[in-house]
C-alpha positions in Angstrom: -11.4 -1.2 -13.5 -8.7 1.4 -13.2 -6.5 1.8 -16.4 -2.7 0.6 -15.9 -0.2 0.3 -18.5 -0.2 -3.0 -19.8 3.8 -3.3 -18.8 2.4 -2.9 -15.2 -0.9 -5.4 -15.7 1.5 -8.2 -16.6 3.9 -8.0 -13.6 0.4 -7.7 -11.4 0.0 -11.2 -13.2 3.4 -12.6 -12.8 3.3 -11.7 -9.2 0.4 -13.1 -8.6 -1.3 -10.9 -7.1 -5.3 -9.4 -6.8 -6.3 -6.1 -6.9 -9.1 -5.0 -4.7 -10.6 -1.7 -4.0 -12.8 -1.3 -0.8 -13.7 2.0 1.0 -11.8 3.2 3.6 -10.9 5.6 5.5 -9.3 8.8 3.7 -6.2 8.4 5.5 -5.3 5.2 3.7 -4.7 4.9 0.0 -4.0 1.5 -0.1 -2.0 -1.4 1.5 -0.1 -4.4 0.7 -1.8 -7.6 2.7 -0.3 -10.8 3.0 2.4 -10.2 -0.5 -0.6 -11.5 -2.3 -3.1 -9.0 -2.3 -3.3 -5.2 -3.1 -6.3 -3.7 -1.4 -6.8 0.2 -2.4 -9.0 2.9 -1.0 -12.2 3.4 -3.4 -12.6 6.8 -1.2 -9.7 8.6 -3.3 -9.7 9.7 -6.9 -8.7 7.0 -9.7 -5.4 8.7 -10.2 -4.3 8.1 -6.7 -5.8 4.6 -7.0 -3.6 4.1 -10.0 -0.4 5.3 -8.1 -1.4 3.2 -4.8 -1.8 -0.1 -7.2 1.9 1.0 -8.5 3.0 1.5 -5.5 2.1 -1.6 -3.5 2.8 -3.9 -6.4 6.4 -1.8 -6.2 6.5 -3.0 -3.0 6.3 -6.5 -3.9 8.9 -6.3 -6.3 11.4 -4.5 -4.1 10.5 -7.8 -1.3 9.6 -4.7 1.3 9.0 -5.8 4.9 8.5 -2.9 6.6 7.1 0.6 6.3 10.4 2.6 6.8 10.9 6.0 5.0 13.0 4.5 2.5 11.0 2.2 1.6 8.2 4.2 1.0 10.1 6.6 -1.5 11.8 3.3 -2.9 8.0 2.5 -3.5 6.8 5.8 -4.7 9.7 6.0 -7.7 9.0 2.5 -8.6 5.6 3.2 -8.7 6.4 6.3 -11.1 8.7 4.3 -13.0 5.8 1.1 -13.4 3.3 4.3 -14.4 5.3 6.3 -17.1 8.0 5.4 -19.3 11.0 7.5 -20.0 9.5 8.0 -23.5 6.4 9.0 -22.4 7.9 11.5 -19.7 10.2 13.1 -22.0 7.1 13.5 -24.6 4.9 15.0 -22.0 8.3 17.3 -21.2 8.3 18.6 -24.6 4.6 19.2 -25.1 4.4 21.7 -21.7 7.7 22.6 -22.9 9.3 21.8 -20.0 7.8 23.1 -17.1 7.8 20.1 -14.7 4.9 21.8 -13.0 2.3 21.5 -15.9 3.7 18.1 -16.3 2.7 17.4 -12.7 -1.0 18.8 -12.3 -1.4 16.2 -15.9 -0.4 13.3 -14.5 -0.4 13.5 -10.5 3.0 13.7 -10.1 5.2 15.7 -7.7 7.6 18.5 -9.8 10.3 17.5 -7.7 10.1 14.0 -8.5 9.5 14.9 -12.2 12.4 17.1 -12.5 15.2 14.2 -10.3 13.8 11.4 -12.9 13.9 14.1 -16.3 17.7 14.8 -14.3 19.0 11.6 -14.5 17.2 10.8 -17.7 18.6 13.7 -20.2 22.1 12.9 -18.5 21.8 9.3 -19.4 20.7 10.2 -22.9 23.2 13.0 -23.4 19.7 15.1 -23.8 
């Protein structure tokens, strides 16, 4: 069973919806079938299962019909968001003392991304 923060176990629940993880091809991380299942790619590592689970339950909660760029990153910062708290970012900011790049190769992550969410958080926070 892959470990999920229990925030993002419970809204699995309330949504629910199954998680299932077949293999497939490498291509495919996982998918969203039917808005009541989560199928995900047992071919990848567990921290790209993690994100995919994340990421198609974001799905679900943004009511995504399509497969459109923006609703893919919509997806993918959801997902981030579902994965990592702001706490728990801005701890793991301090301890690499704040190079978003160390951050990223911990917890699979894109720098970019790191450094627009640690943006908007400090500014939010008066950090």
């Amino acid at each position: 069973m892959l470990q999920l923060p229990s925030t993002t176990i419970k809204m699995i629940r309330s949504h629910k919806l199954t998680v299932d993880i077949f293999p497939m091809n490498k291509i495919l991380n996982g998918f969203l079938l039917s808005g009541r299942h989560i199928a995900i790619n047992k071919n990848i590592s567990w921290y790209e299962q993690r994100f995919a689970v994340a990421h198609e339950l974001a799905h679900k909660i943004c009511n995504h019909t399509c497969e459109c760029k923006w609703n893919e990153q919509e997806a993918d910062e959801r997902a981030f968001k579902l994965l990592i708290s702001d706490n728990e970012l801005l701890e793991w900011w301090e301890h690499y003392e704040w190079d978003t790049n160390l951050i990223s190769m911990q917890i699979w992550i894109s720098a970019e991304r790191i450094y627009k969410r640690l943006s908007k958080i400090t500014k939010k926070w008066n950090l």
